[in-house]
C-alpha positions as CSV (number, residue, x, y, z in Angstrom):
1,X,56.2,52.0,27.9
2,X,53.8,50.7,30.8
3,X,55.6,51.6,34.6
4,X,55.8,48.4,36.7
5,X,56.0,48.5,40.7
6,X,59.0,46.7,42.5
7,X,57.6,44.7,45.3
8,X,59.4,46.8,47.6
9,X,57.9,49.7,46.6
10,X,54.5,48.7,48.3
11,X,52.7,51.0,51.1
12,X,49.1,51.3,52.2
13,X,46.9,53.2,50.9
14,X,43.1,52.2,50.2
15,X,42.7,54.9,47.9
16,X,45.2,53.5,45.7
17,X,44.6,50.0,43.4
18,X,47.1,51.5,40.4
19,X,49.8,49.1,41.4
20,X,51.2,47.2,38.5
21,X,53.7,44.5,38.9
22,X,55.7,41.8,36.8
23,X,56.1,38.8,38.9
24,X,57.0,35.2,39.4
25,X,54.1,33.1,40.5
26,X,56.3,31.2,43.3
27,X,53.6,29.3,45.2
28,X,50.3,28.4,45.3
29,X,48.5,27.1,48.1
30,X,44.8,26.6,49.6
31,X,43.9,28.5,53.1
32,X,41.6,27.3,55.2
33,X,40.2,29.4,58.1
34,X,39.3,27.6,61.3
35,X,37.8,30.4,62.7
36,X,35.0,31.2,60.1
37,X,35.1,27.7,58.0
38,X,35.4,29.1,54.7
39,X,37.5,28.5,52.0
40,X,39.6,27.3,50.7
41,X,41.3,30.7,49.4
42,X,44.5,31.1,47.6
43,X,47.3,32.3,48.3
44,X,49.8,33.4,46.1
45,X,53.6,33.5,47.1
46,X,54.8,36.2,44.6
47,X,58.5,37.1,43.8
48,X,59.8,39.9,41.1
49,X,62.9,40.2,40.1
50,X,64.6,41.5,42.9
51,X,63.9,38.7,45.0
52,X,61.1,40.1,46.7
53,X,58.4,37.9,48.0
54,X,54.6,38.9,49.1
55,X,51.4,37.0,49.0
56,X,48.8,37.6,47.1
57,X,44.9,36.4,48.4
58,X,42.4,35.7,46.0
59,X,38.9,34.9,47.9
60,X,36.7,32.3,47.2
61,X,34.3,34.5,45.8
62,X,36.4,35.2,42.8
63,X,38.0,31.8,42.4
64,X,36.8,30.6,39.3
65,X,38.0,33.6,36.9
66,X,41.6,32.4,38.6
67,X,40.8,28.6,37.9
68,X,43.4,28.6,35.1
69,X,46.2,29.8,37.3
70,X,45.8,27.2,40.3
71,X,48.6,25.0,38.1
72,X,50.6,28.0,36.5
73,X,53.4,27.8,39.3
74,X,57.0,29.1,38.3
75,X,54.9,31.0,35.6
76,X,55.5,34.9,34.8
77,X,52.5,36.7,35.4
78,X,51.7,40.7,35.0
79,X,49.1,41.6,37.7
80,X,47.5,44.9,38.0
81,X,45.0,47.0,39.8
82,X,44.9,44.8,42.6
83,X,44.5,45.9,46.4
84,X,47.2,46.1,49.2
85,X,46.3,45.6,52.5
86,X,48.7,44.8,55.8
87,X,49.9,40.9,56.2
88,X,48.3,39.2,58.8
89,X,50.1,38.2,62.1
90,X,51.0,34.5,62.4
91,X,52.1,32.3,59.9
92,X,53.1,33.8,56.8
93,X,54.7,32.8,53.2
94,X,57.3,35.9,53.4
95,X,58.6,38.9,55.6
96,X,56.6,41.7,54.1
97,X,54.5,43.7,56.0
98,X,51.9,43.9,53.4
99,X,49.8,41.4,51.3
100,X,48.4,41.9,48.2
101,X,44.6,41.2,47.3
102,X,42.5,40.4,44.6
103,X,39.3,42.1,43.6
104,X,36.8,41.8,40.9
105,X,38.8,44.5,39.1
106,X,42.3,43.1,39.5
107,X,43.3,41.2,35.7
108,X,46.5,38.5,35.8
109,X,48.3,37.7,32.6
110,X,50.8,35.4,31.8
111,X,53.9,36.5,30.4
112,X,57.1,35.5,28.9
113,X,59.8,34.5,31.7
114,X,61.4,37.7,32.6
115,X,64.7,35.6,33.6
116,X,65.5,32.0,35.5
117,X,66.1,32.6,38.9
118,X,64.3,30.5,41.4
119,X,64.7,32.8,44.8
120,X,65.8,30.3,47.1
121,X,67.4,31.1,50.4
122,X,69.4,28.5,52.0
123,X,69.8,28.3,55.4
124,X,72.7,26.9,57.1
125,X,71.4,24.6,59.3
126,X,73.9,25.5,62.1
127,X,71.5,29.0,61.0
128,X,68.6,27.4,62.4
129,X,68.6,27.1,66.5
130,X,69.6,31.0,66.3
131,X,66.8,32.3,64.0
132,X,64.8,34.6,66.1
133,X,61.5,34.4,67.6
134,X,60.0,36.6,64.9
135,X,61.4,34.5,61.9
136,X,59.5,31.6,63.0
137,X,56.1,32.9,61.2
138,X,57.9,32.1,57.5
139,X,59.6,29.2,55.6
140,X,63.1,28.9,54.9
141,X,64.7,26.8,52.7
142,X,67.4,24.4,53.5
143,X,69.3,21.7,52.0
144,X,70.8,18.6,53.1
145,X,72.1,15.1,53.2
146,X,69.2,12.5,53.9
147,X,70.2,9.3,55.9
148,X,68.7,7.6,58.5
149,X,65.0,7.2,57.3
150,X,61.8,5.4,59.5
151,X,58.5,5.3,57.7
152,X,55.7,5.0,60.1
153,X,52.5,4.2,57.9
154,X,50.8,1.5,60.0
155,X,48.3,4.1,61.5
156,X,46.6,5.2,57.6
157,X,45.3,8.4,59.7
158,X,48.5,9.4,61.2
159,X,51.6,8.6,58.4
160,X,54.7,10.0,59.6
161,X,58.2,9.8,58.1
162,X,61.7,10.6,60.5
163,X,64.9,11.2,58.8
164,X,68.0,13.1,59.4
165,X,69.6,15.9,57.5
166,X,72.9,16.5,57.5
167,X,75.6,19.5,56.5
168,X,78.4,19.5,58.7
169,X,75.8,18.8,61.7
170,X,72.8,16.7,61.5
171,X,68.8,17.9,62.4
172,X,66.0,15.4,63.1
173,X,63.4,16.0,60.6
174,X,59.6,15.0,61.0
175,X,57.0,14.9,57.9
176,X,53.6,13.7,58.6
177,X,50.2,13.8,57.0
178,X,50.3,14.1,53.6
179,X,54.1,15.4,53.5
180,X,55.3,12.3,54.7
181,X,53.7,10.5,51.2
182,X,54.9,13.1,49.5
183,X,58.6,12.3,51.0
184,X,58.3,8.5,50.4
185,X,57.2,9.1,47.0
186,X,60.3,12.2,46.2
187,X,63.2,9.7,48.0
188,X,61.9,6.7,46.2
189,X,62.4,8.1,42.9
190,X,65.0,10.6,43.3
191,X,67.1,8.9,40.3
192,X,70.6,8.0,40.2
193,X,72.9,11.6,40.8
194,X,74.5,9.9,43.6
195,X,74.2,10.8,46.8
196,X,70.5,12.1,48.5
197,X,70.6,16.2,48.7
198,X,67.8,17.5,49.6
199,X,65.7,21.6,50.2
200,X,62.7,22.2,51.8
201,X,61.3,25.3,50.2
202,X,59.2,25.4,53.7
203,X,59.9,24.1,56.9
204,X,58.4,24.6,60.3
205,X,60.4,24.2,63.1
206,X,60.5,23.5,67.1
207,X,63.4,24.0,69.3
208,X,64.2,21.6,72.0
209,X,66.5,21.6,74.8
210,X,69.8,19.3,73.5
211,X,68.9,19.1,69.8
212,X,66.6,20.6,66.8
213,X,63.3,18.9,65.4
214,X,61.8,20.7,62.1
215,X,58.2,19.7,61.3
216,X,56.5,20.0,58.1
217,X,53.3,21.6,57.9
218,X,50.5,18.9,57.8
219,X,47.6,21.5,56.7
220,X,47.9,23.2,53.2
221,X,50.7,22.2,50.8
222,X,53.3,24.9,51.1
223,X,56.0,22.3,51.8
224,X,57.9,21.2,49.1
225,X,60.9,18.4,49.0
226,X,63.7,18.8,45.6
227,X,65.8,15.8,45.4
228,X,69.1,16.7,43.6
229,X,68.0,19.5,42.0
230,X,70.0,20.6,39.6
231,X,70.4,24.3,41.2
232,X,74.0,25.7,41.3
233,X,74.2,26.1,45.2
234,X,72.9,22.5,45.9
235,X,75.7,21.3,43.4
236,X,78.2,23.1,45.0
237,X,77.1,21.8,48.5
238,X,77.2,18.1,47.0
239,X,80.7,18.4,45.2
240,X,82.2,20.2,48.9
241,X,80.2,18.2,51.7
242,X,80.1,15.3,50.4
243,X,84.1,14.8,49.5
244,X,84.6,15.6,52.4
245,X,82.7,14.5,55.4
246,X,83.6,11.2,56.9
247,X,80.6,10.7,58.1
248,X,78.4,11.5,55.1
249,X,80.7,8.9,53.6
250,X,80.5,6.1,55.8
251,X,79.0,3.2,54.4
252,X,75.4,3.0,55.6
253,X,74.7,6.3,56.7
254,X,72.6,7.0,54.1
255,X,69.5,4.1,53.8
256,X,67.6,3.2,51.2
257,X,63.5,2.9,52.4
């Protein structure tokens, strides 16, 4: 029976391209560097089935044997002899200190789902103004109520939705480029569940002095909106918040667009 690495068991060592994993591909997204011009790479947001998350680069040079992947997210994948190098400072899609990479030796499979699990990790929002310094370089999901929404699309090259999210307090939120179609589009057709939850598999966010703002990323597409998703901690958020803040129920605090 073939070994497979745990995520966690990564470490750096050039010499070594055995590493053999089972994951769950669970992001993909194109990089663009500003200081060379090339690309677009990309990035893989990889989890197994401990949780564990680390990217995974593959280079425009080798794109097209991956071509069949770019649309294969939530999909079980085996990936082995691929390098391991150290994550780059900045901005980031997990915590690890490493980063996988591919090479024209590394071979991805997909296999069958290994299990269901999704890897979310919901941040409180009273969480947010006391993450540290360091946390800021990678996403963290959150969910809310949505109410108060302004759509701003009168300027074609600078759409912008605001909106507030709510749990017991409420956080000004700010989507714009891209995102804030993607918003519209997501809260237009959310269905009928009943009252607006919402997560943000990544969020960027900006402290101010009185209050929070989170703004989604307008480069790439890591950010992601889930209205009502059908995940057992947003249900349990919607069947506890929502019976029983006032304010969540007062009539018009949640708009239509």
């Amino acid at each position: 029976m073939a070994h497979y690495n745990r995520l966690s068991e990564v470490v750096y060592d050039k010499k070594l391209m055995c590493w053999r994993f089972r994951v769950k591909i669970r992001r993909i997204y194109p990089f663009y560097s500003y200081v060379t011009g090339n690309g677009p790479h990309w990035v893989y947001v990889l989890a197994d089935e401990d949780g564990t998350k680390m990217e995974m680069t593959i280079y425009d040079v080798y794109g097209d044997r991956y071509r069949s992947l770019e649309k294969q997210e939530r999909k079980y994948v085996e990936i082995f002899r691929v390098e391991v190098g150290h994550a780059y400072s900045g901005f980031k899609a997990s915590k690890s200190p490493f980063r996988l990479t591919a090479t024209s030796d590394t071979q991805v499979h997909i296999i069958d789902p290994l299990n269901n699990r999704l890897y979310f990790d919901f941040k409180s929002i009273h969480e947010i103004p006391h993450i540290s310094n360091m946390d800021k370089n990678y996403p963290i999901d959150t969910m809310g109520v949505v109410f108060n929404t302004e759509a701003h699309f009168d300027d074609p090259e600078r759409p912008k939705m605001v909106f507030y999210i709510r749990d017991n307090i409420q956080i000004k939120c700010v989507a714009t480029g891209h995102h804030a179609y993607v918003f519209r589009e997501g809260f237009q057709n959310r269905g009928d569940r009943g009252e607006l939850s919402k997560t943000f598999p990544k969020v960027i966010y900006t402290c101010y002095v009185g209050h929070i703002e989170l703004w989604l990323e307008t480069k790439g597409v890591l950010s992601d909106f889930r209205f009502n998703p059908l995940l057992p901690k947003v249900e349990e958020f919607r069947h506890s918040l929502l019976r029983s803040d006032p304010y969540v129920q007062r009539p018009g605090a949640i708009r239509h667009l």
